[in-house]
BALOBA-1460 file (C-alpha; in Angstrom, 3 decimals):
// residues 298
<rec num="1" residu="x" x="111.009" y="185.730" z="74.888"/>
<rec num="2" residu="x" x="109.158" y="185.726" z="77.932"/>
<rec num="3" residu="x" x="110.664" y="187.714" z="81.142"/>
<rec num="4" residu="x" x="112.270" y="185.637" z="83.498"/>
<rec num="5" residu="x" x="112.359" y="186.516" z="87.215"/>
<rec num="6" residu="x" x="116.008" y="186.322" z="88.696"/>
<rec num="7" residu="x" x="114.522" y="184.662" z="91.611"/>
<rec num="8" residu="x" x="115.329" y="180.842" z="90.495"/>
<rec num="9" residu="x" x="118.622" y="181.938" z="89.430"/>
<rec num="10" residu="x" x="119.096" y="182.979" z="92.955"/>
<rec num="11" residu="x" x="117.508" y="180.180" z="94.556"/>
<rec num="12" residu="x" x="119.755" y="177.886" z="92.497"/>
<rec num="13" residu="x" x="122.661" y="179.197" z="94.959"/>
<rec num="14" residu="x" x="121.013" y="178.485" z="98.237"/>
<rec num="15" residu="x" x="118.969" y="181.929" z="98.060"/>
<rec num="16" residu="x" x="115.809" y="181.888" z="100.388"/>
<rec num="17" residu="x" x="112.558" y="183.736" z="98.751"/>
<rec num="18" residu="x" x="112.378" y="185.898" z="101.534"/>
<rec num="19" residu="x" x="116.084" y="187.361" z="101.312"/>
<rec num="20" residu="x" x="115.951" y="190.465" z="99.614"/>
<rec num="21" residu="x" x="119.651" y="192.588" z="98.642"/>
<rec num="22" residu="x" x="119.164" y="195.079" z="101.568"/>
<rec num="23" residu="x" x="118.077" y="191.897" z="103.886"/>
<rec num="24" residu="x" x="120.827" y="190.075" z="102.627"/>
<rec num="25" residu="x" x="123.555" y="192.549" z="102.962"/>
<rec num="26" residu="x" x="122.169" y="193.059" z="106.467"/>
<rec num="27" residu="x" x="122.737" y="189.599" z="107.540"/>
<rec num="28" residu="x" x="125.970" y="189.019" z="106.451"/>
<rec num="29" residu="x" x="127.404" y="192.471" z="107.830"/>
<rec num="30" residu="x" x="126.301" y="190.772" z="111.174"/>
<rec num="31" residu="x" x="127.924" y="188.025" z="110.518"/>
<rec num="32" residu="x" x="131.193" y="190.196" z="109.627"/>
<rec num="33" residu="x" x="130.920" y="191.470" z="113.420"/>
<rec num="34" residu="x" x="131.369" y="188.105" z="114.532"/>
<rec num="35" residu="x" x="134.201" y="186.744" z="112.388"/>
<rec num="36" residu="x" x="137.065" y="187.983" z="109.981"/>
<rec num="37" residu="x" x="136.069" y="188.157" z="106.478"/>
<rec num="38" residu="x" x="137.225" y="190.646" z="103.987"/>
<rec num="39" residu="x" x="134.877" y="193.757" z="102.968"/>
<rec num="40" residu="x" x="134.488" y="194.545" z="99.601"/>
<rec num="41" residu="x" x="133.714" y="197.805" z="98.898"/>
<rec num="42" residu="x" x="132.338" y="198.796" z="95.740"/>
<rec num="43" residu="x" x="132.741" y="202.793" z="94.160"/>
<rec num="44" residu="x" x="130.913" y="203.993" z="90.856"/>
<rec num="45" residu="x" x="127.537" y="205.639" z="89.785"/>
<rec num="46" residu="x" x="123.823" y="204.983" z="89.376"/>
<rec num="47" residu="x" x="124.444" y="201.662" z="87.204"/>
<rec num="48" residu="x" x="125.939" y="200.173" z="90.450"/>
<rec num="49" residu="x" x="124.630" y="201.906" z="93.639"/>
<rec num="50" residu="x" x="121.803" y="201.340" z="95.335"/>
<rec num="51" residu="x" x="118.338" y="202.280" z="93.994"/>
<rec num="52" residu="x" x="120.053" y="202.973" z="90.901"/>
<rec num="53" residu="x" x="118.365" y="205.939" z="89.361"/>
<rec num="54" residu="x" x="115.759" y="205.837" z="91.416"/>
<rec num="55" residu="x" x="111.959" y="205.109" z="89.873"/>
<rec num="56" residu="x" x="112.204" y="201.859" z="90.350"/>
<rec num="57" residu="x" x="115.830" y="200.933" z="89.277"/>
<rec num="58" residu="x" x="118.624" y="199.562" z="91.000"/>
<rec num="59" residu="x" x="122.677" y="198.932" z="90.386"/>
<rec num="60" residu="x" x="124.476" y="195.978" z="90.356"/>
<rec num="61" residu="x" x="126.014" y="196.195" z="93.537"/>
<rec num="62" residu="x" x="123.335" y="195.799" z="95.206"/>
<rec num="63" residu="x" x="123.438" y="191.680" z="94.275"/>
<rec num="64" residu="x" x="127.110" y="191.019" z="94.562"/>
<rec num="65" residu="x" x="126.504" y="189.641" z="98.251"/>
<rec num="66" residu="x" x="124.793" y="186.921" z="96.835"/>
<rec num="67" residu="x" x="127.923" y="185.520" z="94.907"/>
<rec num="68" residu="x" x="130.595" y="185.925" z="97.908"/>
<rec num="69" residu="x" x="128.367" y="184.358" z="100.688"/>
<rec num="70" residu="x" x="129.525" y="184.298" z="104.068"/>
<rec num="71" residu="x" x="133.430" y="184.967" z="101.907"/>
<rec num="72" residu="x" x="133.347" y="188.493" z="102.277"/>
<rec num="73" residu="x" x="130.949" y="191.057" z="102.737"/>
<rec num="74" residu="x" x="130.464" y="193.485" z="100.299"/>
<rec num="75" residu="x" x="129.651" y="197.415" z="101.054"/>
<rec num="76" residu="x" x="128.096" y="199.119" z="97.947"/>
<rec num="77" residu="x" x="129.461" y="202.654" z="98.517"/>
<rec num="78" residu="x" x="128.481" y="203.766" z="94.795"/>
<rec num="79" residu="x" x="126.158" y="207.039" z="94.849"/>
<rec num="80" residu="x" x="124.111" y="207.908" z="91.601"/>
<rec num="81" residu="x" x="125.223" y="210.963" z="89.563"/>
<rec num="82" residu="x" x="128.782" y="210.370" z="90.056"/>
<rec num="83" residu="x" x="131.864" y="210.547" z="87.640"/>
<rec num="84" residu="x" x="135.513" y="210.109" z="89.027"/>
<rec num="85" residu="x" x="136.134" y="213.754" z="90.057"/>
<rec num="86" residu="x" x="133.271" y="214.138" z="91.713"/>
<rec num="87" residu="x" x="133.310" y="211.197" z="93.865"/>
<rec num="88" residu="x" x="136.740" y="212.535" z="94.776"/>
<rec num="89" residu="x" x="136.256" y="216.181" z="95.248"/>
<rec num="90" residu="x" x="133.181" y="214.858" z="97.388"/>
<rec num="91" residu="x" x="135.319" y="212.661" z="99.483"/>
<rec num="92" residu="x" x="133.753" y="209.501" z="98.770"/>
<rec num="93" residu="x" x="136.831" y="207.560" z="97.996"/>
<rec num="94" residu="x" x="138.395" y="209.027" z="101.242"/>
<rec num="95" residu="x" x="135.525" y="207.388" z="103.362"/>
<rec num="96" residu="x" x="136.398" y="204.129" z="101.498"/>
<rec num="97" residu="x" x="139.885" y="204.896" z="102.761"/>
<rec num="98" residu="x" x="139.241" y="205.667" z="106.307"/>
<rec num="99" residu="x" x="137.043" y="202.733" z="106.805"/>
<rec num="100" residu="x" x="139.340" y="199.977" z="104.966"/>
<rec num="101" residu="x" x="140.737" y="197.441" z="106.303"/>
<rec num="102" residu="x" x="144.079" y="195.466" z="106.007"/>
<rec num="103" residu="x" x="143.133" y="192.514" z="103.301"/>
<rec num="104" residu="x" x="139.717" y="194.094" z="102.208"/>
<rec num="105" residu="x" x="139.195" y="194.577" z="98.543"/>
<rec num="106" residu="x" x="137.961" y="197.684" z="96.555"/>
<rec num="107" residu="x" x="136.252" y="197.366" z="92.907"/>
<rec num="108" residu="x" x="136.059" y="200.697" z="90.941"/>
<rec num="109" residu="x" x="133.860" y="201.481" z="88.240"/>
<rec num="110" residu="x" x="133.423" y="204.834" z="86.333"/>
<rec num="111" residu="x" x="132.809" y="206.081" z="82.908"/>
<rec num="112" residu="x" x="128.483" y="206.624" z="82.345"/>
<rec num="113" residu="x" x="128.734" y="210.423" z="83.719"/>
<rec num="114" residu="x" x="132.325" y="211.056" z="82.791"/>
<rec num="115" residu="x" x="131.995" y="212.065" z="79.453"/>
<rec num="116" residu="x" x="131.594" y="215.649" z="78.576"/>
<rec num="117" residu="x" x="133.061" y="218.875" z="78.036"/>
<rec num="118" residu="x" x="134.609" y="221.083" z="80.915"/>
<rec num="119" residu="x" x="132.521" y="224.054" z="81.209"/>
<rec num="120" residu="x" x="133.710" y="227.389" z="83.409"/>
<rec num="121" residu="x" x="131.534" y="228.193" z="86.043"/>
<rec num="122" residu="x" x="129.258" y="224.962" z="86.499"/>
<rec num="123" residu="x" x="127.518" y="224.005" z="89.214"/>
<rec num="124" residu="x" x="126.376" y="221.000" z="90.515"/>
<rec num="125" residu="x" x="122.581" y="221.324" z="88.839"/>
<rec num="126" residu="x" x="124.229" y="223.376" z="85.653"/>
<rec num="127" residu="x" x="126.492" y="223.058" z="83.005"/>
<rec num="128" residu="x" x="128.719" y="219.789" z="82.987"/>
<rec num="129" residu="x" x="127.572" y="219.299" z="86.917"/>
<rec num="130" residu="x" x="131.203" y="218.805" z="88.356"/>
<rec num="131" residu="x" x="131.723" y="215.672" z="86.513"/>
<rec num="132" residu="x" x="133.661" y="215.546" z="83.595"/>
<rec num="133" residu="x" x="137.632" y="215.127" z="83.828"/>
<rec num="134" residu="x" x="140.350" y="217.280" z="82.232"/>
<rec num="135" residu="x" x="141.704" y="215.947" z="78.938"/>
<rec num="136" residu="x" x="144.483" y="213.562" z="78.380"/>
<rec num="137" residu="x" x="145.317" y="209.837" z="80.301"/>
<rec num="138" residu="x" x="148.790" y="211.585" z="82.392"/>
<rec num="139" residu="x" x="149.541" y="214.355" z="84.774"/>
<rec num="140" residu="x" x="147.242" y="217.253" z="82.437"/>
<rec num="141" residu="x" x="145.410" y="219.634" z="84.562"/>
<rec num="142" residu="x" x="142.872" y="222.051" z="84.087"/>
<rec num="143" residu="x" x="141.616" y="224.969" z="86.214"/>
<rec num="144" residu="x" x="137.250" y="226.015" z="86.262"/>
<rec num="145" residu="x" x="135.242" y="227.627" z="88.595"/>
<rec num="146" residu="x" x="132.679" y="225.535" z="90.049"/>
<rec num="147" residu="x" x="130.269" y="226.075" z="92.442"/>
<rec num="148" residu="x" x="132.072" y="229.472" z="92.571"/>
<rec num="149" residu="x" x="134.951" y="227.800" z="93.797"/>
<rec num="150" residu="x" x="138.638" y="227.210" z="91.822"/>
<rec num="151" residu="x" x="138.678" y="223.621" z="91.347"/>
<rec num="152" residu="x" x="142.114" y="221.995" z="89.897"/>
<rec num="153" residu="x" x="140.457" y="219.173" z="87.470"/>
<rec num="154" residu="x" x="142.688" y="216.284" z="87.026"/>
<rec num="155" residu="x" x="142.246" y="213.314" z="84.396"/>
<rec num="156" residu="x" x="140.445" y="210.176" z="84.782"/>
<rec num="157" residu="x" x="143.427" y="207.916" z="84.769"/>
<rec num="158" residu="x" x="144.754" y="210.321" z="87.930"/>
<rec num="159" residu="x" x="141.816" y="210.011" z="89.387"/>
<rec num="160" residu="x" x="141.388" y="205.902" z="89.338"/>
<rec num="161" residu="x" x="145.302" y="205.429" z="90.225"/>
<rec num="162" residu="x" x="145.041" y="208.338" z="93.075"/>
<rec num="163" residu="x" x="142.407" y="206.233" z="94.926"/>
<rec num="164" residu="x" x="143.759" y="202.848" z="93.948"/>
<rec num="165" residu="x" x="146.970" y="203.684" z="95.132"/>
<rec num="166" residu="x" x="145.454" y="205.536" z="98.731"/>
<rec num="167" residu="x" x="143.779" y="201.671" z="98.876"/>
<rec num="168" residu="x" x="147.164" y="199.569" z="98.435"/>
<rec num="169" residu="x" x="148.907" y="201.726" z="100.525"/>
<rec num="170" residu="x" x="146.329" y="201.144" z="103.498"/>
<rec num="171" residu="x" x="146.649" y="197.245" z="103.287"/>
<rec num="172" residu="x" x="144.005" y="196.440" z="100.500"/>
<rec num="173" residu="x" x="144.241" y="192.660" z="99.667"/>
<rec num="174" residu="x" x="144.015" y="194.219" z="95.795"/>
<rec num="175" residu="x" x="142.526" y="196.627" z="93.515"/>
<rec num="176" residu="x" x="139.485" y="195.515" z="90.646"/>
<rec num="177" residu="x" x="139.079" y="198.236" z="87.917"/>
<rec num="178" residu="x" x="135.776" y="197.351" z="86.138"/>
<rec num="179" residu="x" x="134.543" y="198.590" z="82.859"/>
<rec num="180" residu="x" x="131.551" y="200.668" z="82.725"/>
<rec num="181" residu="x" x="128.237" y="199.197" z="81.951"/>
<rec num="182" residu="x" x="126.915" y="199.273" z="78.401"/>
<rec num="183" residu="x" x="123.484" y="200.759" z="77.638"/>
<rec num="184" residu="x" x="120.748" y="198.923" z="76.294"/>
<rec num="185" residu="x" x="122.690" y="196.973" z="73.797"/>
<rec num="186" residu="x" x="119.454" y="196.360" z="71.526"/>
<rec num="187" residu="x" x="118.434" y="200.145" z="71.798"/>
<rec num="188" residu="x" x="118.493" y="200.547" z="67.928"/>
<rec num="189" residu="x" x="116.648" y="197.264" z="67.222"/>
<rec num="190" residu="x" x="119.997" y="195.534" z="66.474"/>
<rec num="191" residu="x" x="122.898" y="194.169" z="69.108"/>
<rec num="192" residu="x" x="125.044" y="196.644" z="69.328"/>
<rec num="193" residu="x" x="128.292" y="197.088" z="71.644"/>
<rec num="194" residu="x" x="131.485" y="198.825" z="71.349"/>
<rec num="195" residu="x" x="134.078" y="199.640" z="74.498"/>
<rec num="196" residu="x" x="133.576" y="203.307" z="75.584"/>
<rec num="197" residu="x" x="137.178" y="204.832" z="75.309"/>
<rec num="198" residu="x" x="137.325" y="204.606" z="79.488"/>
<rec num="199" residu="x" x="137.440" y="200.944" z="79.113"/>
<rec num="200" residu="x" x="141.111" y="201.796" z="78.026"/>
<rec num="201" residu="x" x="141.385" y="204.590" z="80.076"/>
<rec num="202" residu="x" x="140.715" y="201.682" z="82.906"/>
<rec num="203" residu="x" x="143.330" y="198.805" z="81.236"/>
<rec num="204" residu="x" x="145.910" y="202.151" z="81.041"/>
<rec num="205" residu="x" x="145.451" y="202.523" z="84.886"/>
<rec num="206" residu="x" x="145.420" y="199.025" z="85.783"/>
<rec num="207" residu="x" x="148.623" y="198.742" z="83.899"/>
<rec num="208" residu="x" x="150.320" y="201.534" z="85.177"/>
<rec num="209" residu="x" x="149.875" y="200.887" z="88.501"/>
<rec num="210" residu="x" x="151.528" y="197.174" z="87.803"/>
<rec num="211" residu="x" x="148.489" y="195.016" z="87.039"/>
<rec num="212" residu="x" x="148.406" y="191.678" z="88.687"/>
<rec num="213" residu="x" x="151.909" y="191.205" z="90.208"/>
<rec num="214" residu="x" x="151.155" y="194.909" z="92.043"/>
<rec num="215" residu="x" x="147.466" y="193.437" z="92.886"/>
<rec num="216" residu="x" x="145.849" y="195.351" z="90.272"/>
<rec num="217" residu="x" x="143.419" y="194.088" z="87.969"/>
<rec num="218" residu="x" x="140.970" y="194.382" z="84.929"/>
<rec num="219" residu="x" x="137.578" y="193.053" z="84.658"/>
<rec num="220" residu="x" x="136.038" y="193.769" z="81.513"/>
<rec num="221" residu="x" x="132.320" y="193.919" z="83.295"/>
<rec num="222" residu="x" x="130.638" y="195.969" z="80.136"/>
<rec num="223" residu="x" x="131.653" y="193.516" z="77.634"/>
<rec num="224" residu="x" x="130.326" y="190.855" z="79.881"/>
<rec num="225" residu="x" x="127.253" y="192.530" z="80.428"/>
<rec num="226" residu="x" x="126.627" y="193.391" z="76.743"/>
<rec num="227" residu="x" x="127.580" y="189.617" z="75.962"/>
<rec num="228" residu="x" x="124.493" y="189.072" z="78.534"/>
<rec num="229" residu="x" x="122.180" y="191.213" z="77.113"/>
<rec num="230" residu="x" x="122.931" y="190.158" z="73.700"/>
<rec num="231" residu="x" x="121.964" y="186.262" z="75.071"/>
<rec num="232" residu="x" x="118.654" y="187.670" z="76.866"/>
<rec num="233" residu="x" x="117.675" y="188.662" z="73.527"/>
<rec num="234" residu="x" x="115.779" y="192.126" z="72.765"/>
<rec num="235" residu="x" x="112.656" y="191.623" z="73.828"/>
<rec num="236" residu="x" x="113.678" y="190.920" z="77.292"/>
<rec num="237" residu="x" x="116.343" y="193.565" z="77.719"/>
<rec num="238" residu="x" x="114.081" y="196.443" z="76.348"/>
<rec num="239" residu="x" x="111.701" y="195.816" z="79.481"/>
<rec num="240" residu="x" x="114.615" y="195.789" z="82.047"/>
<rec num="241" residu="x" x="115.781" y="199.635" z="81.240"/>
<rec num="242" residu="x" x="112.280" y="201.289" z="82.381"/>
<rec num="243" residu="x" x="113.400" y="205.068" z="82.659"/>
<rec num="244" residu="x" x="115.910" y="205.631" z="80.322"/>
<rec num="245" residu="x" x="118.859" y="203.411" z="78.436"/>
<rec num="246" residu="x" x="121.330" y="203.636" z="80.851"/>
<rec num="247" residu="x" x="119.275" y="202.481" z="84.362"/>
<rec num="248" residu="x" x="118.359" y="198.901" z="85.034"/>
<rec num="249" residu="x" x="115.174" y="197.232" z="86.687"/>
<rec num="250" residu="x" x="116.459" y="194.573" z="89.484"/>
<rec num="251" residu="x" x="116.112" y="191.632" z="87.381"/>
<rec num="252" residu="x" x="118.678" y="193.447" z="84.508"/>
<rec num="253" residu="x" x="120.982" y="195.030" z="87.465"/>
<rec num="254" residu="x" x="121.677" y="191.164" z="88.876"/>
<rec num="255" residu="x" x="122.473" y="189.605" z="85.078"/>
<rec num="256" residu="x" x="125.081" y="192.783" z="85.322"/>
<rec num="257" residu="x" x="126.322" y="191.365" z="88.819"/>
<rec num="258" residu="x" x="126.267" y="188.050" z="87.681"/>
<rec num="259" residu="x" x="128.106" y="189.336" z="84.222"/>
<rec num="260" residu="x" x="131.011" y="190.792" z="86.996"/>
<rec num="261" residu="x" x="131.483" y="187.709" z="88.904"/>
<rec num="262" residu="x" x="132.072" y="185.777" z="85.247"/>
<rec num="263" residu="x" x="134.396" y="188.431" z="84.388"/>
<rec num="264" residu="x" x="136.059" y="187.877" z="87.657"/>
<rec num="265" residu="x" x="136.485" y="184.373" z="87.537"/>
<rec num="266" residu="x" x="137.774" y="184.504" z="84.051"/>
<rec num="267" residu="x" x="140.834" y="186.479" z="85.087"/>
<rec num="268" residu="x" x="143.604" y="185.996" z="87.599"/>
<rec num="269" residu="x" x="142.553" y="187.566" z="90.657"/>
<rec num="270" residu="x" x="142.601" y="186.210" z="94.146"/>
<rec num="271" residu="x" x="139.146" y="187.570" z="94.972"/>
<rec num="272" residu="x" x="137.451" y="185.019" z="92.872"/>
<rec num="273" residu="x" x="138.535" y="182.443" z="95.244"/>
<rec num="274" residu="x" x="135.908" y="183.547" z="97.296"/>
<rec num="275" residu="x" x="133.513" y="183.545" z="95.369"/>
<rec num="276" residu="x" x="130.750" y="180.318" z="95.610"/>
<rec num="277" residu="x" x="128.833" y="180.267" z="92.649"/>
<rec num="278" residu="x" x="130.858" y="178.214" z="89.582"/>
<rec num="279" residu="x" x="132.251" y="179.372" z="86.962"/>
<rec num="280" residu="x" x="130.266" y="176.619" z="84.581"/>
<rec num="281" residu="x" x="126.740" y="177.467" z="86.338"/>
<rec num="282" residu="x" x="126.934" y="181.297" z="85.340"/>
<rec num="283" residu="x" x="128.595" y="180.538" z="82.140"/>
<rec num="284" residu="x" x="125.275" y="178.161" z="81.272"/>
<rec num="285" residu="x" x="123.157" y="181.729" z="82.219"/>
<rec num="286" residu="x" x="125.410" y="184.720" z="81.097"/>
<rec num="287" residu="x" x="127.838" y="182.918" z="78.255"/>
<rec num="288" residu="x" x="131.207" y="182.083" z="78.294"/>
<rec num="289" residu="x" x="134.717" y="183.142" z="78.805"/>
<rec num="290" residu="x" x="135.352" y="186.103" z="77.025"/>
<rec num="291" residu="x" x="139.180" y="185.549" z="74.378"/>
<rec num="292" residu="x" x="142.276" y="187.330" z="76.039"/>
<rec num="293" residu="x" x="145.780" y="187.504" z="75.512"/>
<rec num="294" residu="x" x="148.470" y="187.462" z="77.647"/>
<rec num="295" residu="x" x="148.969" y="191.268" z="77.809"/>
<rec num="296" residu="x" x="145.060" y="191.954" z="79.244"/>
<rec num="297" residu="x" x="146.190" y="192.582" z="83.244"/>
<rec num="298" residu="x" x="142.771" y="190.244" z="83.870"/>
């Protein structure tokens, strides 16, 4: 299969050739100075921040302006190298929280560097880097040293609800826990996908914070993406991860943004009122619905 560019995808939505993600964002955070739209701000890791990994790769994030418009503007606070913990013992989420806005929206997604064994006296080049969580979905702790320093490690569940719950609390509109990304989905010559066990970790969180009648919701953005990858076929996909299996070029990091915005539309939330691109136009590009029952909080 030859490689597409995502350029006539993007033109298809009224997409000049000149704008750009950074140029786009640009233009539309003016455009937030000058009339009330909602932010959407965006947390998680390499797979979604901007530049990506760096060398040439780049997050999903970084394209989910083009499916809101002038709707909302979207801030892509997601830094690479980043599990849970560590973008809360760095303060990320509280800069998310001082910033927010009464009806603005915040998307979380976690899981590609939260894997991993604690390890006593880590730093944030050594050992597990800060990242990994404590064991366990409740109130678990665990006590290390890193970076010489007594840190009390929490779970990942604590960790999502924590900031979710900081966000609702401060007027957010609602809450969208996202599954992580998949890796290259045709890495071993074959499709193949399987949830990562933070996927539940994320539908556990979503559901104990009251899912959709608290605001809180599920998008199932890996299995999206992997059902994207799985339709670009192998040849294409194997181009799009240049460094490693886990960080996308452009082209690959917008299928994953388009892959969110199906998974958003497919569910219940409010947000996807805003967005302008149709659910039947990405489905013909990225593949259908996914099935769900009625106890998914979608």
């Amino acid at each position: 299969m030859k490689l597409q560019s995502s350029l006539p995808y993007l033109l298809g939505f009224g997409v000049t050739a000149s704008a750009l993600p950074q140029s786009l964002t640009e233009s539309h955070r003016g455009a937030a100075s000058r009339a009330t739209v909602p932010t959407i701000w965006v947390a998680g890791d390499s797979t979604t921040a901007p530049d990506g990994g760096h060398n040439g790769t780049e997050g999903w994030g970084q394209y989910l302006q083009y499916s809101f418009g002038t709707n909302a503007r979207v801030n892509n606070s997601a830094y690479a190298g980043r599990s849970a913990r560590s973008f809360t013992r760095e303060g990320r989420f509280d800069r998310i929280a001082q910033a927010i806005q009464p009806g603005d929206w915040v998307i979380i997604e976690f899981g590609i560097n939260d894997a991993g064994t604690l390890t006593n006296g880590s730093t944030s080049s050594t050992g597990d880097k800060g990242r990994p969580p404590c064991p366990g979905v409740g109130d678990e702790t665990c006590t290390v040293i890193f970076n010489n320093v007594t840190e009390t490690v929490y779970t990942f569940p604590h960790y999502i609800k924590t900031a979710a719950s900081k966000f609702l609390d401060l007027g957010a509109s609602g809450i969208i826990i996202s599954e992580q990304l998949p890796t290259n989905v045709w890495e071993s010559g074959t499709y193949t996908f399987k949830q990562s066990r933070f996927a539940y970790y994320d539908m556990l969180s979503v559901l104990e914070l009251g899912g959709p009648s608290a605001h809180v919701y599920f998008v199932q953005h890996g299995s999206y993406a992997a059902q994207a990858q799985k339709l670009l076929g192998k040849e294409v996909v194997d181009k799009e991860y240049p460094m490693d299996h886990t960080h996308t070029a452009p082209f690959l990091a917008d299928v994953h943004s388009q892959a969110f915005v199906l998974g958003l539309k497919c569910g219940t939330s409010p947000l996807a009122g805003l967005v302008v691109n149709a659910t039947a136009r990405i489905e013909m590009e990225r593949g259908s619905c996914l099935p769900a029952n009625a106890t998914l909080p979608i």
